[in-house]
Backbone as ProteinMPNN parsed JSONL, in Angstrom:
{"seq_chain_A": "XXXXXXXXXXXXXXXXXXXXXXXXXXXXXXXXXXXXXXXXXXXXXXXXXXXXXXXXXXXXXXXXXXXXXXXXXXXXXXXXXXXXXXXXXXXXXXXXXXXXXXXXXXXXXXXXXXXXXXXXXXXXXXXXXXXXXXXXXXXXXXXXXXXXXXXXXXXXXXXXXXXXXXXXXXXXXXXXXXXXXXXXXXXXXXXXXX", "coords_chain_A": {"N_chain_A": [[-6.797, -14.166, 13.622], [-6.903, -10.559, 14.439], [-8.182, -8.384, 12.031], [-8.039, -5.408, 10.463], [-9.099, -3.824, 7.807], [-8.208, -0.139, 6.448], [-9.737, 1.673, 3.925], [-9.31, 4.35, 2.326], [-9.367, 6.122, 0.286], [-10.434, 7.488, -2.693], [-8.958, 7.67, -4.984], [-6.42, 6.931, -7.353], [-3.222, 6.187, -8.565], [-2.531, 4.514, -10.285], [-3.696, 2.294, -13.152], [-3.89, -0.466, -12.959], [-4.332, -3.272, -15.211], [-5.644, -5.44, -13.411], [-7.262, -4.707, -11.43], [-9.547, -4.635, -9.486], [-11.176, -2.455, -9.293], [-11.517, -2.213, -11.969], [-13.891, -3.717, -12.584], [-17.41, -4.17, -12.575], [-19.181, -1.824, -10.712], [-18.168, -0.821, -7.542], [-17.08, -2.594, -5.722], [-15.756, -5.588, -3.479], [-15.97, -8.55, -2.773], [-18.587, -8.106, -2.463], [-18.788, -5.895, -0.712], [-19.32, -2.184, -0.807], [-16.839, -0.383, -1.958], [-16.471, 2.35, -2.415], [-16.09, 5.391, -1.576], [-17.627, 8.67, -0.625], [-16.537, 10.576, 0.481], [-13.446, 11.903, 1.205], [-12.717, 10.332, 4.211], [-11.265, 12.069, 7.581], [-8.221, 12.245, 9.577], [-8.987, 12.241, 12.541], [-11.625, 11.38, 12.262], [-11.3, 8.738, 11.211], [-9.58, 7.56, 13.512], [-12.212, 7.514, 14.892], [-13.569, 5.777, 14.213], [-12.077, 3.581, 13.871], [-11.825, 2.834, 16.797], [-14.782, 2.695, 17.511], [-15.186, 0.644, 16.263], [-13.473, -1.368, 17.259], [-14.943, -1.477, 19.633], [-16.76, -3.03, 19.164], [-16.212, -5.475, 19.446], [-14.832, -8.46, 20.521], [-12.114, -9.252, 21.049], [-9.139, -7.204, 20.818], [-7.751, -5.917, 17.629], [-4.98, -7.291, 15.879], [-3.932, -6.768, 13.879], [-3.461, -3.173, 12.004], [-4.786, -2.186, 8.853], [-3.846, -0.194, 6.272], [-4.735, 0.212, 2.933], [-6.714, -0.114, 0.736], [-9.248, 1.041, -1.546], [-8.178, 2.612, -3.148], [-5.356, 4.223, -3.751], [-3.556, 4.732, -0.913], [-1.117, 6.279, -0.024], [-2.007, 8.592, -1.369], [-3.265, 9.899, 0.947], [-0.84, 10.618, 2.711], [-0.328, 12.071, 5.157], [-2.363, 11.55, 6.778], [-1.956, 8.977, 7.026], [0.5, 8.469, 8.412], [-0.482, 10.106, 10.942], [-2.38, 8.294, 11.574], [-0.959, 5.992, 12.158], [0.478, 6.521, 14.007], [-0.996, 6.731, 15.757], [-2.012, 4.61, 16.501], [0.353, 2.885, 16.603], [1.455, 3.343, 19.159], [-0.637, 2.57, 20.735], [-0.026, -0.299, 20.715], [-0.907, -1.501, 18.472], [-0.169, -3.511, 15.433], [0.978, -1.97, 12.391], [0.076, -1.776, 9.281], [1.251, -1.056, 5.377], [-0.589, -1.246, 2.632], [0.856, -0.522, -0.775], [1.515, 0.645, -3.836], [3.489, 2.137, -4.162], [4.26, 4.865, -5.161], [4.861, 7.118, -3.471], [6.278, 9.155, -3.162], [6.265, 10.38, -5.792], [3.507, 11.142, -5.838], [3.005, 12.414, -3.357], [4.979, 14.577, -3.871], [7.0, 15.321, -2.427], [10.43, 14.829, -0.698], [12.033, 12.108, -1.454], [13.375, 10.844, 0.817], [12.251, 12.262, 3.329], [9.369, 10.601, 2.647], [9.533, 8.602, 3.075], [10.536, 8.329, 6.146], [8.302, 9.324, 6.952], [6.542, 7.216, 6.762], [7.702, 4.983, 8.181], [7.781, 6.017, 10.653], [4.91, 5.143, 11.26], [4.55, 2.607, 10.506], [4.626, -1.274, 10.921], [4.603, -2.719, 8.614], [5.077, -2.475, 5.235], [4.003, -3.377, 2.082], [4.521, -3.547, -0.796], [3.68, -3.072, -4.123], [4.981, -4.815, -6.672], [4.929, -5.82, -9.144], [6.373, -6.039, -11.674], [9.044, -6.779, -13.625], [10.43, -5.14, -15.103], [10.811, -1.612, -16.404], [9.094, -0.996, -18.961], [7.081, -3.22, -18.937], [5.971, -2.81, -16.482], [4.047, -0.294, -16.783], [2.991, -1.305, -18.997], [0.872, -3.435, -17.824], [0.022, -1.997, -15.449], [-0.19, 0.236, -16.155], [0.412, 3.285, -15.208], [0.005, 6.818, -14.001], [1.809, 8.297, -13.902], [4.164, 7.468, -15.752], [6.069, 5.641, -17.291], [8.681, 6.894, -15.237], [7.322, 6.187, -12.964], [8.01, 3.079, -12.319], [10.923, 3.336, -11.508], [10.231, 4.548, -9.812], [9.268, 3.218, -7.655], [10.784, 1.194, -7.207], [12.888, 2.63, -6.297], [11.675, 3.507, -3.764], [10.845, 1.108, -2.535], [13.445, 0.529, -2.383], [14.753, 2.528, -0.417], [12.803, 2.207, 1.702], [13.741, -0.36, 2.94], [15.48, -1.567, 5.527], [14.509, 0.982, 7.0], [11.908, 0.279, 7.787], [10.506, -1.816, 9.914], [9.503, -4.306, 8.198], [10.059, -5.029, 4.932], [7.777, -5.635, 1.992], [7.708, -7.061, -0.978], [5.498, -7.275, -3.407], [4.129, -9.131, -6.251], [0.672, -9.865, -8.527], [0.087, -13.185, -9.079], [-1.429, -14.216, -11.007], [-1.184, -11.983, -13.535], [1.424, -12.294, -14.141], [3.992, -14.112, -16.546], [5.846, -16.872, -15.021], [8.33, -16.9, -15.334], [8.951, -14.07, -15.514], [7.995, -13.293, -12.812], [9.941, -14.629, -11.425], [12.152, -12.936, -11.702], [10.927, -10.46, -10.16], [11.118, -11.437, -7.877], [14.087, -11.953, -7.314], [14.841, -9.32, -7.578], [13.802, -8.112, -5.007], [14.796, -9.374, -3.311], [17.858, -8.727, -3.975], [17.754, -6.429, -2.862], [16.984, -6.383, -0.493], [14.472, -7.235, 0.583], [11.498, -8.92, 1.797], [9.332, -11.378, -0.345], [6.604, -11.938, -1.85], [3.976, -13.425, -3.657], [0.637, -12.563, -4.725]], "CA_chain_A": [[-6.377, -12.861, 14.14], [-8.186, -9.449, 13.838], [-6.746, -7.7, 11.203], [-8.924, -3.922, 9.992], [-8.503, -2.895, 6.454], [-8.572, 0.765, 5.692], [-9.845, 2.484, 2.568], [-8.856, 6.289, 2.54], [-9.299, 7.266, -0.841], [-10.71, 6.436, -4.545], [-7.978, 7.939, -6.181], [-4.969, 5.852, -7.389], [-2.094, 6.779, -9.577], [-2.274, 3.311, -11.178], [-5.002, 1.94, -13.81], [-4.07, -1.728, -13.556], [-5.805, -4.769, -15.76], [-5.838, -6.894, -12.822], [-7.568, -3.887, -10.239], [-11.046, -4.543, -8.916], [-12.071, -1.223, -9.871], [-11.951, -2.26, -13.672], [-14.958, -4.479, -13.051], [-18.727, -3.346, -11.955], [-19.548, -1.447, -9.748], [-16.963, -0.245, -6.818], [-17.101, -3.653, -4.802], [-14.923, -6.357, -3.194], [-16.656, -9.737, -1.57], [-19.954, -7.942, -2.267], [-18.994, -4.96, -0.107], [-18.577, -1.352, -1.388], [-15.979, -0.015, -1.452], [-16.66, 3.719, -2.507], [-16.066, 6.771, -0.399], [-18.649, 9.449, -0.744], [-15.927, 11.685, 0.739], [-12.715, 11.022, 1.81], [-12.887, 10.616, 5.653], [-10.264, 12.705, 8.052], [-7.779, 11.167, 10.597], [-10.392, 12.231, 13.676], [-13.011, 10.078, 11.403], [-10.747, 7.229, 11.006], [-9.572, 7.09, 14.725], [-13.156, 6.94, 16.24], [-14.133, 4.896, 13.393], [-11.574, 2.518, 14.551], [-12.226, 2.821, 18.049], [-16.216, 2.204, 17.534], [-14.883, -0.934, 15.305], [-12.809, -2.421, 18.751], [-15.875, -1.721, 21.208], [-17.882, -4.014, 18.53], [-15.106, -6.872, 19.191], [-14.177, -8.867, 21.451], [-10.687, -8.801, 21.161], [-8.218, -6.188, 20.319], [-7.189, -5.771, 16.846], [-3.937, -7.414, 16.163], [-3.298, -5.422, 13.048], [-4.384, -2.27, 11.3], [-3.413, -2.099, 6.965], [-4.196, 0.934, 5.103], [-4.743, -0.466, 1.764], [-7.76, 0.901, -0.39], [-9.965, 1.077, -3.078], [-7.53, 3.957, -4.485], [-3.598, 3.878, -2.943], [-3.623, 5.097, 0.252], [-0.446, 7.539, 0.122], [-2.424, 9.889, -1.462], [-3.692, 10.275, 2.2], [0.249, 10.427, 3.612], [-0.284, 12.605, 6.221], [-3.433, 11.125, 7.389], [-1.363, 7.722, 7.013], [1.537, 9.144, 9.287], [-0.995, 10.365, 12.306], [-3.776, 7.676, 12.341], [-0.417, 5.261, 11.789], [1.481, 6.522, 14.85], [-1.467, 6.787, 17.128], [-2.078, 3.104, 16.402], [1.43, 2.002, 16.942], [1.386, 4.395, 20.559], [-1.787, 1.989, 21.607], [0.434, -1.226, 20.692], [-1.562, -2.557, 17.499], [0.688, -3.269, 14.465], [-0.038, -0.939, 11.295], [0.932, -2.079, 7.094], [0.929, 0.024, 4.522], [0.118, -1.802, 1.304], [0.93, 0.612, -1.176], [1.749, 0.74, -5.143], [4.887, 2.586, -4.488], [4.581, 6.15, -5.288], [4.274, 8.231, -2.712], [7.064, 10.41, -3.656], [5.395, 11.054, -7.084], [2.099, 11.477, -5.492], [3.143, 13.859, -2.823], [6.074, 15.889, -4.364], [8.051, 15.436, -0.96], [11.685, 13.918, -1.663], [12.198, 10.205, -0.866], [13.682, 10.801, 2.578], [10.999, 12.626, 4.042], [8.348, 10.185, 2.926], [9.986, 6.923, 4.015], [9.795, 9.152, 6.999], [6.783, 9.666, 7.616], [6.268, 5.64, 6.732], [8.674, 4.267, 8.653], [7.139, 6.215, 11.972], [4.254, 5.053, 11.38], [3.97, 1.556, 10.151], [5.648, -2.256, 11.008], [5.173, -3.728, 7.729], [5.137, -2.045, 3.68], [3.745, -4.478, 1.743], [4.785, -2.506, -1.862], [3.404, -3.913, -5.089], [6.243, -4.072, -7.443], [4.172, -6.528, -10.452], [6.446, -6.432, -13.066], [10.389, -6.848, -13.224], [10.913, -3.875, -15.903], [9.4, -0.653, -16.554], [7.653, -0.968, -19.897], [6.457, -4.254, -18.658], [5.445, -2.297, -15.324], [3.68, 0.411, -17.948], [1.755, -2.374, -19.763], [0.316, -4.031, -16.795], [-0.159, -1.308, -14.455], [-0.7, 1.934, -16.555], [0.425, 4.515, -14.364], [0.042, 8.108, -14.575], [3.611, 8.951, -14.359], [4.651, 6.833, -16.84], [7.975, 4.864, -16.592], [9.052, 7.054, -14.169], [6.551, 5.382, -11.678], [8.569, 2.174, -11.874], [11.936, 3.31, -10.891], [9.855, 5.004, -8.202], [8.628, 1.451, -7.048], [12.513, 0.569, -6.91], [13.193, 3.698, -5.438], [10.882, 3.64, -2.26], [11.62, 0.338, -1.904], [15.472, 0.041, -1.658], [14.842, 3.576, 0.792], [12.328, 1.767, 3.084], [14.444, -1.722, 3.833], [16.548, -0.836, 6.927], [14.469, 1.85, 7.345], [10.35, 0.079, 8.232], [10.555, -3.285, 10.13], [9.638, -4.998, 7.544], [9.134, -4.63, 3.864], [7.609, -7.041, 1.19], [7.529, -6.696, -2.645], [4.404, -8.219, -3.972], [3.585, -9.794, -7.62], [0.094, -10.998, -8.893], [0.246, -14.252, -9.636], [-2.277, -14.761, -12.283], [-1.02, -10.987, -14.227], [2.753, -12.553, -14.714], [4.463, -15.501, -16.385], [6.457, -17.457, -14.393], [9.91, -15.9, -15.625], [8.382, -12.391, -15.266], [7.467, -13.367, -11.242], [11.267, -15.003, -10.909], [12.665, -11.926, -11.411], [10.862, -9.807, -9.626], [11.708, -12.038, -6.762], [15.678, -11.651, -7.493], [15.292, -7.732, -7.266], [13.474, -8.111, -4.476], [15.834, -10.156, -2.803], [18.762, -8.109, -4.31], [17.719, -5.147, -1.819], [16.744, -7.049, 0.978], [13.188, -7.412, 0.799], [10.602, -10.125, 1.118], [8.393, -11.195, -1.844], [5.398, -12.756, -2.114], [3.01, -13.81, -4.836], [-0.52, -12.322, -4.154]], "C_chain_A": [[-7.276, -11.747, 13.623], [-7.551, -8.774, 13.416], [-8.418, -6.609, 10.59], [-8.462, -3.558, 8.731], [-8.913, -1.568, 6.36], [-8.6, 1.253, 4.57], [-10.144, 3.84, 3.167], [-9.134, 6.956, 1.491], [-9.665, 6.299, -1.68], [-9.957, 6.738, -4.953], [-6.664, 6.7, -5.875], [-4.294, 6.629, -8.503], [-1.753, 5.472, -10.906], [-3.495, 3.163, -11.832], [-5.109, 0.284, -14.099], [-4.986, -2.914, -13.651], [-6.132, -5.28, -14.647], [-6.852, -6.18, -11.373], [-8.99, -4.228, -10.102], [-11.888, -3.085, -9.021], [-12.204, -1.283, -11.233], [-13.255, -3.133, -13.805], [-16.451, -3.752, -12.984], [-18.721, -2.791, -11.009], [-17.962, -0.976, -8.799], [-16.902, -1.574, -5.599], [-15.926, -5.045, -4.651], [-15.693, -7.348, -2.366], [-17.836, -8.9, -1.477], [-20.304, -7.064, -1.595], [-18.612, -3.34, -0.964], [-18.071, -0.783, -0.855], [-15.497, 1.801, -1.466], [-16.863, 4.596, -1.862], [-16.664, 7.639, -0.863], [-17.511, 10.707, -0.653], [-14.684, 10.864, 1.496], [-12.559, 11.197, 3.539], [-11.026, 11.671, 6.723], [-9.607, 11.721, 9.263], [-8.599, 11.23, 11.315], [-11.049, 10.861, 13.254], [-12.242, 9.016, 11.379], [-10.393, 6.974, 12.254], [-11.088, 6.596, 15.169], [-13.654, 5.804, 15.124], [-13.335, 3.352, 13.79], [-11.947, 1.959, 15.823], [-13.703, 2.206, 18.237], [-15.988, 0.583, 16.76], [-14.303, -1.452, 16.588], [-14.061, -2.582, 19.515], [-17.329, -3.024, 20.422], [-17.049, -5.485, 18.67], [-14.681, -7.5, 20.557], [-13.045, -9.378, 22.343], [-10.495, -7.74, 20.423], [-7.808, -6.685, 18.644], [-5.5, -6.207, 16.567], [-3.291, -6.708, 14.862], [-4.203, -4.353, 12.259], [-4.009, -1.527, 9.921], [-4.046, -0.932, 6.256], [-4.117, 0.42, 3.681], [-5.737, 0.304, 0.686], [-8.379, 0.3, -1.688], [-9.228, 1.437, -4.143], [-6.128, 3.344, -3.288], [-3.628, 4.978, -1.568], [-2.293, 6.439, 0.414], [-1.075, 8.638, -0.495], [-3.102, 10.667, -0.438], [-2.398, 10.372, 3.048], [0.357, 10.718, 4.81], [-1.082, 11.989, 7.12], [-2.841, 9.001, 8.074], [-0.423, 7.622, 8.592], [0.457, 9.518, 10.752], [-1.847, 9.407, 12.519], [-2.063, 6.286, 12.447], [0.626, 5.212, 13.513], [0.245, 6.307, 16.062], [-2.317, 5.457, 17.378], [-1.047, 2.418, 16.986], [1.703, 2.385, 19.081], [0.284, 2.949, 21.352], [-0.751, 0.316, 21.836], [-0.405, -2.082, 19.671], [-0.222, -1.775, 16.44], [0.363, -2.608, 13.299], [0.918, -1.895, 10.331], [0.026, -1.548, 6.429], [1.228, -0.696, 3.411], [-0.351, -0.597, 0.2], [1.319, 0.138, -3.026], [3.403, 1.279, -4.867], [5.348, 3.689, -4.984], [4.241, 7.102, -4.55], [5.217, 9.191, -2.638], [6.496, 11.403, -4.774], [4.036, 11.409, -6.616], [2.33, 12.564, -4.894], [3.4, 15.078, -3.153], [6.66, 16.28, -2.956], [9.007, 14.648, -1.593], [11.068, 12.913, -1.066], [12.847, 10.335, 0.865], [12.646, 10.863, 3.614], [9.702, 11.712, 3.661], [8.605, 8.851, 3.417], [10.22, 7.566, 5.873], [8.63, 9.107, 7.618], [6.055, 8.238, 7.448], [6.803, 5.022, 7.533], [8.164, 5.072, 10.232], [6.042, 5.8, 12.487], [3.673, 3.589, 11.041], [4.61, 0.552, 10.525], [5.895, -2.702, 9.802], [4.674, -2.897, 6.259], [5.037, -3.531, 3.233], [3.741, -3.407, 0.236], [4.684, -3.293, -3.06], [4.545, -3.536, -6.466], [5.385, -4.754, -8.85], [4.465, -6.604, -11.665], [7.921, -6.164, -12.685], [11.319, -5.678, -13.759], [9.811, -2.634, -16.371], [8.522, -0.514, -17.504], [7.154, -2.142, -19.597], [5.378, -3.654, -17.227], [4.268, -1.307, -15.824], [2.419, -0.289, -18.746], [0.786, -2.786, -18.997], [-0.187, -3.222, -15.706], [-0.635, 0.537, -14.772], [-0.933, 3.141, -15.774], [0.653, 5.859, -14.948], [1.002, 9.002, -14.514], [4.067, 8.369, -15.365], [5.48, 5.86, -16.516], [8.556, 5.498, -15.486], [8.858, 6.495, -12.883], [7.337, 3.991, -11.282], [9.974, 2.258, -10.733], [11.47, 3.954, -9.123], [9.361, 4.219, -7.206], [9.64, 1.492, -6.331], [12.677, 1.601, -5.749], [13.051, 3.677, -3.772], [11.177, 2.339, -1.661], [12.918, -0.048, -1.031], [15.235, 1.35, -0.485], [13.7, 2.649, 1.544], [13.276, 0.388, 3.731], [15.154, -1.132, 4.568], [16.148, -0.025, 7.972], [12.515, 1.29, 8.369], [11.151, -1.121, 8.388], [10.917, -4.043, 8.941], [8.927, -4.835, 5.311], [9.397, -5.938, 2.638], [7.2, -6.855, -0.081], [6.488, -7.746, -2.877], [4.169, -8.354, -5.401], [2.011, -9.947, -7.514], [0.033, -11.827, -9.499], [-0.042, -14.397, -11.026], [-1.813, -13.126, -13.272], [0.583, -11.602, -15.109], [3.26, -13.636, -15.207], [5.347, -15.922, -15.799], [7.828, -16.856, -14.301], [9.952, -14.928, -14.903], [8.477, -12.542, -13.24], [9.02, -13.524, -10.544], [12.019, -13.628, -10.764], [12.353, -10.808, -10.949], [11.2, -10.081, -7.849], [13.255, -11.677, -6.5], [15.486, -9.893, -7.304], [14.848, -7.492, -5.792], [14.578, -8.349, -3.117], [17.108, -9.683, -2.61], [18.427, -6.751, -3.355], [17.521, -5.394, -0.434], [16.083, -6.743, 1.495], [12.798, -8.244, 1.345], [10.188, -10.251, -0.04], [7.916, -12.226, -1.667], [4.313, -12.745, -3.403], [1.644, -13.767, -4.079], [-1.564, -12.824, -4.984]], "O_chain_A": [[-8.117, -11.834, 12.728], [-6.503, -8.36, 13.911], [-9.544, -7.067, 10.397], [-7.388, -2.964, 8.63], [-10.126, -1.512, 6.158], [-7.515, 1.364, 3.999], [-10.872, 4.256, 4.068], [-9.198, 8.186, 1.502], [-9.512, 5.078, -1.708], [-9.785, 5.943, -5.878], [-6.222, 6.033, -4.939], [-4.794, 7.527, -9.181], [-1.081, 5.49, -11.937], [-4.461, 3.748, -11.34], [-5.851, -0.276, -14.906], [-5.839, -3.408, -12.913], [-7.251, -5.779, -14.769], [-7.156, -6.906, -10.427], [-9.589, -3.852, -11.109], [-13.084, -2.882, -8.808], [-12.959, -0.479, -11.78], [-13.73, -3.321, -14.925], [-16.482, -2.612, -13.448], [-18.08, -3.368, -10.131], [-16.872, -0.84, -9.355], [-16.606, -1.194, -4.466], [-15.323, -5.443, -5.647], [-16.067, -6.978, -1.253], [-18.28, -8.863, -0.329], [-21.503, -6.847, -1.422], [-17.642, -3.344, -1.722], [-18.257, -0.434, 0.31], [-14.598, 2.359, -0.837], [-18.012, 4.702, -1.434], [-16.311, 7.67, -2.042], [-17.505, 11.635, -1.462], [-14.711, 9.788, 2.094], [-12.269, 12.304, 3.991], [-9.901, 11.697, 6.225], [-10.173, 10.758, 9.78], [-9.405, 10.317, 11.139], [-11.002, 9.727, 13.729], [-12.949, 8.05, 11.667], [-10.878, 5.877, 12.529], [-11.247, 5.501, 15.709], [-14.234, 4.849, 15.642], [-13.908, 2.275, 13.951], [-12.33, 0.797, 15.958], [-13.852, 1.288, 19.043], [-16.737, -0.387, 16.873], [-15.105, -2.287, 17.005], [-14.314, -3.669, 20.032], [-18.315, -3.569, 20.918], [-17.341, -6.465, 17.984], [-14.23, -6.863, 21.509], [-12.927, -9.724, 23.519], [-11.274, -7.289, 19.583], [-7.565, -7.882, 18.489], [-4.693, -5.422, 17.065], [-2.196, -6.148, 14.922], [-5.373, -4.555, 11.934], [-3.219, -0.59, 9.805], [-5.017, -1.235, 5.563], [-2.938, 0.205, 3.399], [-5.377, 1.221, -0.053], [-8.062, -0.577, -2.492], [-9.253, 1.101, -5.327], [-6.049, 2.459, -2.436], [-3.777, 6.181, -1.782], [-2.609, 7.492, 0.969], [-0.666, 9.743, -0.14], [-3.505, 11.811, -0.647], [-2.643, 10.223, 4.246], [0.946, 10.0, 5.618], [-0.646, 11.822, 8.259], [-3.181, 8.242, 8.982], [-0.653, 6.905, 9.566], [0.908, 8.972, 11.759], [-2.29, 9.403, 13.667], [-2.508, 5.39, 13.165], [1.235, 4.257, 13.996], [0.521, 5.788, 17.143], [-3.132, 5.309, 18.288], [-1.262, 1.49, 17.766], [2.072, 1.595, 19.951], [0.577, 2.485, 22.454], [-0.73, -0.201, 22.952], [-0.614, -3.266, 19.936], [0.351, -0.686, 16.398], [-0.852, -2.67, 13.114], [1.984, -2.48, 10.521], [-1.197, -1.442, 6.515], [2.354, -0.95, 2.982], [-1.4, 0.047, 0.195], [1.309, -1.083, -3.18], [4.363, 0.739, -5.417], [6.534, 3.807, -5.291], [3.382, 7.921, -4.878], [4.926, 10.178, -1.963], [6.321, 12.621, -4.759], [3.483, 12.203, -7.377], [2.071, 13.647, -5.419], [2.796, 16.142, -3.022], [6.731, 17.428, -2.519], [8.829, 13.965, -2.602], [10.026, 12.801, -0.42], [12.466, 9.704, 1.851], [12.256, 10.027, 4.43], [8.755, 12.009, 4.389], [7.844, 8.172, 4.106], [9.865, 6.762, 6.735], [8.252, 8.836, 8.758], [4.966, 8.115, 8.009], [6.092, 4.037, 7.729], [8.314, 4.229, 11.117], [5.812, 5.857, 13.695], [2.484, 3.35, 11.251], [5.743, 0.997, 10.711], [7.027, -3.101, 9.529], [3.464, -2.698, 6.366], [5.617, -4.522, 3.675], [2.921, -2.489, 0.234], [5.5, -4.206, -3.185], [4.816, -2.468, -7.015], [5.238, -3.893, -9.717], [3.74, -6.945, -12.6], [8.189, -5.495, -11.687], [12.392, -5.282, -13.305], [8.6, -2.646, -16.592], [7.393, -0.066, -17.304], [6.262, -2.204, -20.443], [4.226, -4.052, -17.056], [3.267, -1.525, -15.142], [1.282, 0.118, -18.989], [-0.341, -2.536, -19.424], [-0.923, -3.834, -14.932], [-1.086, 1.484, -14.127], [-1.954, 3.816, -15.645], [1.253, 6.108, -15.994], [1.057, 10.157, -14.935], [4.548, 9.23, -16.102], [5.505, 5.318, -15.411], [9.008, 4.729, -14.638], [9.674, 6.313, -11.979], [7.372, 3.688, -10.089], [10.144, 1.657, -9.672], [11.953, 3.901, -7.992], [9.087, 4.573, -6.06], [9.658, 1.736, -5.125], [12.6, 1.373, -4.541], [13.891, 3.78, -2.878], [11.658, 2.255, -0.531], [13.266, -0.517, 0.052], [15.688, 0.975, 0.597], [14.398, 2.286, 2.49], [13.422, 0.248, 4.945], [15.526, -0.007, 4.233], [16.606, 0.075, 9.11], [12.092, 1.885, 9.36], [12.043, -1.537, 7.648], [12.047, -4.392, 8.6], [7.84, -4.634, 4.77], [10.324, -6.706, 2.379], [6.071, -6.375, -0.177], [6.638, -8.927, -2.563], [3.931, -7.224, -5.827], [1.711, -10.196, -6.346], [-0.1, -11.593, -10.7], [0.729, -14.618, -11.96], [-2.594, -13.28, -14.211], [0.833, -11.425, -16.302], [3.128, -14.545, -14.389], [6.23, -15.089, -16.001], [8.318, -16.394, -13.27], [10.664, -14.74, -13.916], [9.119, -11.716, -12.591], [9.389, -12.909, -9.544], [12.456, -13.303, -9.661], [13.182, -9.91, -11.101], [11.425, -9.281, -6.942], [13.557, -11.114, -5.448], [16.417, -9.386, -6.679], [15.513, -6.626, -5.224], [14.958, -7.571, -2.243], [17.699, -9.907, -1.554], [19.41, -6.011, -3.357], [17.849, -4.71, 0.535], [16.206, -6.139, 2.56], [13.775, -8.876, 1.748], [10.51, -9.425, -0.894], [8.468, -13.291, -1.388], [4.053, -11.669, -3.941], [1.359, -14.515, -3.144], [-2.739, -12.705, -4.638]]}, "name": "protein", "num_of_chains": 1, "seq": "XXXXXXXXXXXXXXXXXXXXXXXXXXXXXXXXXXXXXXXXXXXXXXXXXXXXXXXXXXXXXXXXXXXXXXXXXXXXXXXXXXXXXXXXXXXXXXXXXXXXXXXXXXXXXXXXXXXXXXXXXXXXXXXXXXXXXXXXXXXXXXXXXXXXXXXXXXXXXXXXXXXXXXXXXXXXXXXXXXXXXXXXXXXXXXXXXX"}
């Protein structure tokens, strides 16, 4: 299937061990991944658009993902997100999980503006408690950032098609992974091991 990753931004709100920006350089599979500037929706539509007329099928999905966390582009998320779903390609938004704390919009209004715009949240939850979330993920809210994981979570199920709590495998021990599965589960998620 033809699936488009976007990167929107270097910034992230997270610093975690396990991030591909802690190694050399700004690269993934040998490509970089560094934005000079961050591009505008306009720029990301035709940029898409010039990416289909190079293909010979249609795009069957289109994931905002990133170098850096992509809600720090929300708005840009929200219009290139709806005028994707308008054409009939599916959008996911994999995200860290703070785009309340990033914005400074409540929680309503940004599951909002997610939930118009995307089928599937793919929301990295990577640890089952918050100083464990803290250790592993060193965010720049602090502990607060976890419950804001939880938070956005339990407000998107019901609210986006579909949403999926993600672990990495190789960051957690086995225990640690079980129970992020059970919370997961306990809101009426998915969860997958990435």
């Amino acid at each position: 299937p033809g699936v488009l990753y976007l990167n929107v931004t270097n910034r992230c709100s997270n610093d975690c061990a396990f991030c591909v920006r802690q190694g050399p350089g700004y690269s993934l599979g040998g490509v970089n991944l560094r934005l000079e500037r961050e591009p505008t929706a306009s720029e990301v539509c035709q940029a898409i658009g010039a990416a289909e007329t190079r293909r010979a099928d249609p795009f069957d999905e289109v994931v905002f993902c990133g170098f850096g966390e992509p809600t720090h582009r929300l708005a840009l998320i929200g219009e290139v997100g709806r005028w994707l779903r308008r054409r009939g390609v599916a959008v996911r938004l994999n995200t860290n999980g703070h785009a309340a704390l990033i914005s400074g919009w409540n929680l309503d209004t940004v599951v909002d503006e997610v939930a118009g715009a995307v089928d599937t949240i793919s929301i990295s939850l990577n640890a089952p408690t918050a100083s464990e979330y803290v250790q592993l993920c060193d965010p720049s809210f602090g502990e607060e950032a976890f419950e804001a994981v939880v938070s956005f979570a339990r407000a998107c199920v019901g609210r986006v098609n579909r949403v999926v709590l993600t672990v990495v495998g190789f960051s957690l021990e086995e225990e640690a992974a079980d129970r992020c599965e059970d919370l997961a589960h306990d809101m009426g998620a998915e969860f997958r091991v990435r």
